[in-house]
C-alpha positions as a printed Julia matrix, in Angstrom:
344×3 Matrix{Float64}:
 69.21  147.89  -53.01
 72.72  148.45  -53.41
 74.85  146.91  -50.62
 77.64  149.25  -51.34
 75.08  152.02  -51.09
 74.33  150.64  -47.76
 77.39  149.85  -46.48
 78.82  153.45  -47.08
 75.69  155.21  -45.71
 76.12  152.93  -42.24
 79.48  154.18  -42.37
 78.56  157.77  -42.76
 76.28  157.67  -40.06
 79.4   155.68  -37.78
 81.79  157.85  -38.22
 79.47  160.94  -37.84
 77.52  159.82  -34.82
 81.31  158.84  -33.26
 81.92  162.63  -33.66
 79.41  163.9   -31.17
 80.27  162.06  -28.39
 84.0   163.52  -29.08
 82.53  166.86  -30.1
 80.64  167.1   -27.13
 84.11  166.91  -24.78
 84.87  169.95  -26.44
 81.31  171.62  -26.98
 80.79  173.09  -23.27
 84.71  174.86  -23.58
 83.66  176.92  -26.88
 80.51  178.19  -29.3
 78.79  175.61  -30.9
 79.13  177.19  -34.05
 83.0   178.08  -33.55
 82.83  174.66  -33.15
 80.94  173.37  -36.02
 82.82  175.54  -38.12
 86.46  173.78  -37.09
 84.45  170.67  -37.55
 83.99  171.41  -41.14
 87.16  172.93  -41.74
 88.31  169.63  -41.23
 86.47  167.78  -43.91
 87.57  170.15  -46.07
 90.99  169.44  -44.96
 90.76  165.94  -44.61
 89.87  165.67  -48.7
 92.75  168.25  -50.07
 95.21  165.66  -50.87
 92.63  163.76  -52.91
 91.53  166.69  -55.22
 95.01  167.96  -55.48
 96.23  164.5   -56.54
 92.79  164.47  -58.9
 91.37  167.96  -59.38
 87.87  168.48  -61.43
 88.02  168.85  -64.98
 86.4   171.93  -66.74
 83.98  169.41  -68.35
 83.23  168.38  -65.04
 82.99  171.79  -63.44
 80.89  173.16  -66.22
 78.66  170.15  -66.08
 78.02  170.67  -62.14
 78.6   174.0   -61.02
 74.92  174.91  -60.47
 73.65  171.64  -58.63
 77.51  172.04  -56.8
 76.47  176.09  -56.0
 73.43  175.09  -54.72
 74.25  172.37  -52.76
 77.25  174.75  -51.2
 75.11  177.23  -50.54
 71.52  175.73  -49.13
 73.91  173.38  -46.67
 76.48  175.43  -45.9
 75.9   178.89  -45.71
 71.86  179.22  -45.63
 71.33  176.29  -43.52
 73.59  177.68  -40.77
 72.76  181.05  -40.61
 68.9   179.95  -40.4
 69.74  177.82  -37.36
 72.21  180.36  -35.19
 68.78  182.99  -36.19
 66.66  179.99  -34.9
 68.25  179.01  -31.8
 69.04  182.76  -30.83
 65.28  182.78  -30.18
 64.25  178.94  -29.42
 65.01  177.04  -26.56
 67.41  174.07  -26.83
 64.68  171.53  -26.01
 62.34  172.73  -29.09
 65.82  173.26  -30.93
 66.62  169.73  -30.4
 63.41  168.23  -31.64
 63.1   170.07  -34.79
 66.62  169.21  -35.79
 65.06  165.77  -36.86
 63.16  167.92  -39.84
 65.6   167.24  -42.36
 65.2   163.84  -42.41
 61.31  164.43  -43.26
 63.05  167.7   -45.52
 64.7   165.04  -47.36
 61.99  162.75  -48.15
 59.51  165.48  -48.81
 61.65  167.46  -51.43
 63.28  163.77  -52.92
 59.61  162.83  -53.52
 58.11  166.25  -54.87
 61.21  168.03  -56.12
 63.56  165.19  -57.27
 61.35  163.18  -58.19
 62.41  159.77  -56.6
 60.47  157.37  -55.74
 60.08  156.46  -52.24
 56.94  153.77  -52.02
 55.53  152.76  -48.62
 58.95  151.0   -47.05
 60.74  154.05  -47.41
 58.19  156.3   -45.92
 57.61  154.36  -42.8
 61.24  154.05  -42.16
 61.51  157.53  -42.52
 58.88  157.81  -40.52
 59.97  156.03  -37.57
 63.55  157.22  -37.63
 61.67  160.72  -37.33
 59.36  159.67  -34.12
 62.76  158.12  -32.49
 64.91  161.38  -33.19
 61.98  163.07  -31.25
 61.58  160.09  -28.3
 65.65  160.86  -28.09
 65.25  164.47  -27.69
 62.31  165.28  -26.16
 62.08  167.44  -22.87
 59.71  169.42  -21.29
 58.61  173.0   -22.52
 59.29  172.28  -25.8
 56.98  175.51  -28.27
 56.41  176.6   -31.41
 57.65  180.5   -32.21
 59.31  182.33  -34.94
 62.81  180.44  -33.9
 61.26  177.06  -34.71
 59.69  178.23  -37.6
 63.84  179.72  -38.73
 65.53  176.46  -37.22
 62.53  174.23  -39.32
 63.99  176.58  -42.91
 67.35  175.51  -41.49
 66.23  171.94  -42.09
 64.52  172.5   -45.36
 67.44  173.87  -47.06
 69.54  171.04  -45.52
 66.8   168.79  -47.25
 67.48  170.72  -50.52
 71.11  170.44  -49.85
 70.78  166.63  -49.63
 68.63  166.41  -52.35
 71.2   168.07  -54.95
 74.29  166.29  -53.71
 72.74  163.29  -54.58
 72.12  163.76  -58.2
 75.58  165.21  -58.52
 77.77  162.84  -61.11
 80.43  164.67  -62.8
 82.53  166.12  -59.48
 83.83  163.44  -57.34
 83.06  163.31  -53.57
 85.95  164.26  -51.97
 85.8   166.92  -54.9
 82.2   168.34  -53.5
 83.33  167.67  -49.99
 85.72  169.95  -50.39
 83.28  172.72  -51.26
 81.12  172.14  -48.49
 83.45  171.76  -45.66
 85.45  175.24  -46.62
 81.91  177.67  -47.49
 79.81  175.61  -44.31
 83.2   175.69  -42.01
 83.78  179.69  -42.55
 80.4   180.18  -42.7
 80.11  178.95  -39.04
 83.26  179.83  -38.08
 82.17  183.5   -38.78
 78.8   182.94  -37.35
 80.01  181.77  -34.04
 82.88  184.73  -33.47
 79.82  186.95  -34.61
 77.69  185.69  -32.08
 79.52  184.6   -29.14
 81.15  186.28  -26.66
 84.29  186.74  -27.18
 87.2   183.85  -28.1
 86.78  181.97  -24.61
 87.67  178.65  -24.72
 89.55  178.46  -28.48
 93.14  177.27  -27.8
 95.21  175.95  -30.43
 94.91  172.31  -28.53
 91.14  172.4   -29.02
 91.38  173.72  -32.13
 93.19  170.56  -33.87
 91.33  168.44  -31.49
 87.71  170.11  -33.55
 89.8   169.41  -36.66
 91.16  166.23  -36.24
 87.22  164.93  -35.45
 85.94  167.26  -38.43
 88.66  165.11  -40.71
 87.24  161.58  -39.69
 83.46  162.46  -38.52
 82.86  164.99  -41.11
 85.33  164.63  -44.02
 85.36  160.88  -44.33
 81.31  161.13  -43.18
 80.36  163.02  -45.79
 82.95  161.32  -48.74
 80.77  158.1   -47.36
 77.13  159.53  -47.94
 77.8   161.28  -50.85
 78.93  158.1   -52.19
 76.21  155.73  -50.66
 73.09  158.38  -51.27
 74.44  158.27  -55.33
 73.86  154.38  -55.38
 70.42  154.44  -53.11
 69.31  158.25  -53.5
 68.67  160.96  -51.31
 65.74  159.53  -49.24
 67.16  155.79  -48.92
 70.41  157.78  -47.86
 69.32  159.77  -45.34
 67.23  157.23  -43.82
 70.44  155.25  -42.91
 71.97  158.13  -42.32
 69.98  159.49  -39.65
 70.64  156.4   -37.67
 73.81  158.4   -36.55
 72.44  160.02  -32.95
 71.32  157.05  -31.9
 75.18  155.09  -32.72
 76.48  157.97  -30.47
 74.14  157.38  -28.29
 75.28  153.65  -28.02
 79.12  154.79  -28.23
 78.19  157.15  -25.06
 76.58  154.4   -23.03
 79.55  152.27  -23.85
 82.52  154.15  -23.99
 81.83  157.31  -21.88
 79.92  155.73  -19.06
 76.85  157.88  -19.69
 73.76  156.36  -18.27
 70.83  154.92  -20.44
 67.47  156.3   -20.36
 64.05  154.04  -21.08
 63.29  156.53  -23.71
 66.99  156.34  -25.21
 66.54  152.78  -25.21
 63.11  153.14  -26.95
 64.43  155.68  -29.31
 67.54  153.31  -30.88
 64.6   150.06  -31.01
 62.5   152.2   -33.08
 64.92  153.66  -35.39
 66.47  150.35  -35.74
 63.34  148.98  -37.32
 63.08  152.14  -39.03
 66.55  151.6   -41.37
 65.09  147.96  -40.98
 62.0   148.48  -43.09
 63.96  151.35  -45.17
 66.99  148.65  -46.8
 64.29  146.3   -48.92
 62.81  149.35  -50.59
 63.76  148.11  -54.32
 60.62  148.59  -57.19
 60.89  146.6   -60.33
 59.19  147.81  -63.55
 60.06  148.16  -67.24
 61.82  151.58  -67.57
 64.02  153.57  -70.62
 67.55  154.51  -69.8
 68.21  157.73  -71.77
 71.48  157.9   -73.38
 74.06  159.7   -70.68
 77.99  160.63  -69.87
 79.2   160.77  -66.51
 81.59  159.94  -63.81
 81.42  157.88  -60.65
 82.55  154.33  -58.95
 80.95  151.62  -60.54
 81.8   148.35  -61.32
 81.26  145.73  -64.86
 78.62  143.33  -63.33
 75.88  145.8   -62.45
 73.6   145.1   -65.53
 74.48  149.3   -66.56
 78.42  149.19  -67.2
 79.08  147.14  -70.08
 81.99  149.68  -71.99
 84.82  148.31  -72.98
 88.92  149.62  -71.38
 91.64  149.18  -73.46
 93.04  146.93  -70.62
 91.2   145.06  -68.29
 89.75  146.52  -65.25
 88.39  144.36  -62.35
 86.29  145.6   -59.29
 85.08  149.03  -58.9
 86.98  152.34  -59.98
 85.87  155.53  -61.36
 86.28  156.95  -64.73
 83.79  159.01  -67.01
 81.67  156.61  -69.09
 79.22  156.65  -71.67
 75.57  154.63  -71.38
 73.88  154.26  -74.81
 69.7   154.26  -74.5
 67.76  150.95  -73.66
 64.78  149.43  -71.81
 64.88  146.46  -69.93
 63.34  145.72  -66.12
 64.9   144.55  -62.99
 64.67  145.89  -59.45
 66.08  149.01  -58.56
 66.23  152.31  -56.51
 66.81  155.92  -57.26
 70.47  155.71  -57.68
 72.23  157.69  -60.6
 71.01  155.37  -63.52
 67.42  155.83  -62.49
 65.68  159.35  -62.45
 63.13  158.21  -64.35
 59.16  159.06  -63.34
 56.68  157.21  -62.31
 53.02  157.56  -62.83
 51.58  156.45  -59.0
């Protein structure tokens, strides 16, 4: 597997499972969905500088504009309005719980929609990662009812939402970033002043406090999985990825004071081995690479990059490319260079 993929997935989940412990200082003075609306509003922030210094081309937006529109609107605007229905009607503890459905969202539609492959490495880890997001959140009184059934769609369209962004290869990150963290951050944003009471608790100090932790937790979060799921795919992204409660977890015990819990201790063994099992996932196999144009960071010693710049270029950088068609075997994962099927 890609240890750059790796690496910037570990990061994601860092930097996003850092958030919540900061979130949560401000989640009991305001809505959670005013909240998770600023939250996003600051990704979307956080990457303006880096599409206005590098903005998509028309080739690029014509290329991606449906997987980009979908993406947009499964993750940001479905997704949300699914869970605010759900949890208007669930309780938190069965709220919490299903939450960890779009991990299994992810895998499910990456194996029947997307058509990655997963084999038995990724399936446990996503597996276990699964049981320990429910060993984390588990209370009590948890049931099944028409809110489970909305906040469990939430998760779905979060899966398809993953799913997409992954294959995208003509928009940068920060470029689809961007989208997301504007349509998701109003679309909560409205959401929330729908729903809650009134505008208790939103002062302007809490306000850049939501975005400043959107910019780093979100922004840079998302500019990291985006990144990491296009050299590992969806599935072998969002395994890593979902590592993220249990870092804030850890950065709660540690920082905060909070207290530990058998079953939180339980819960970050068992996704642990999860990821564990989940990073030597690689398949090897004699497979065609189609002839293809895109854009995306990758580097000349990869065995896929072998174009010529009119002066030299050293380490990774992004620029579109070309790939003419070949065969040839060696181990590899879903990333962008391998969509192919696979007859088992």
């Amino acid at each position: 597997m890609s240890r750059a993929g790796i690496i910037r997935c570990l990061l994601a989940a860092v930097l996003f499972g850092a958030s919540a412990p900061a979130a949560s200082e401000l989640a009991g003075e305001m809505s959670s969905l005013v909240l998770a609306g600023l939250l996003y509003l600051g990704a979307g922030i956080a990457v303006v500088p880096s599409v206005v210094r590098s903005p998509p081309s028309a080739v690029a937006l014509r290329r991606d504009w449906r997987p980009a529109l979908a993406a947009v609107v499964a993750g940001g605007a479905i997704g949300p309005a699914l869970l605010v229905a759900g949890l208007a009607r669930t309780p938190a503890a069965t709220a919490s719980i299903l939450l960890n459905l779009e991990l299994a969202a992810t895998v499910l539609l990456a194996a029947v929609i997307f058509r990655e492959h997963l084999g038995g490495r990724v399936l446990a880890g996503a597996a276990l990662v699964t049981v320990a997001g429910v060993v984390l959140s588990w209370e009590p009184g948890a049931q099944i009812d028409i809110g489970a059934l909305l906040i469990a769609a939430g998760c779905l369209a979060w899966g398809v939402d993953n799913g997409v962004t992954a294959r995208i290869d003509q928009l940068s990150p920060e470029q689809v970033v961007l989208l997301k963290g504007f349509v998701a951050g109003l679309a909560n944003l409205a959401l929330g002043l729908a729903f809650a009471e009134g505008i208790t608790g939103i002062t302007a100090g809490r306000v850049v406090a939501a975005l400043l932790i959107g910019m780093a937790g979100y922004g840079a979060s998302i500019v990291f999985w985006v990144k990491g799921a296009r050299d590992l795919g969806a599935a072998r992204g969002q395994v890593i990825f979902a590592a993220a409660p249990f870092i804030g977890a850890i950065i709660a015990w540690s920082v905060l004071g909070e207290s530990v819990t058998v079953a939180q201790l339980i819960a970050v063994v068992i996704a642990a081995a999860g990821v564990g099992v989940s990073l030597e996932s690689a398949h090897d196999h004699r497979h065609a690479h189609e002839a293809m144009e895109h854009e995306h960071e990758h580097s000349h010693d990869d065995g896929h990059h072998d174009h010529t710049h009119d002066e030299p270029v050293e380490g990774r950088h992004t620029h579109v490319h070309q790939h003419r068609p070949g065969v040839h075997s060696h181990p590899h994962v879903p990333d962008l260079h391998h969509r192919h099927r696979h007859d088992d």
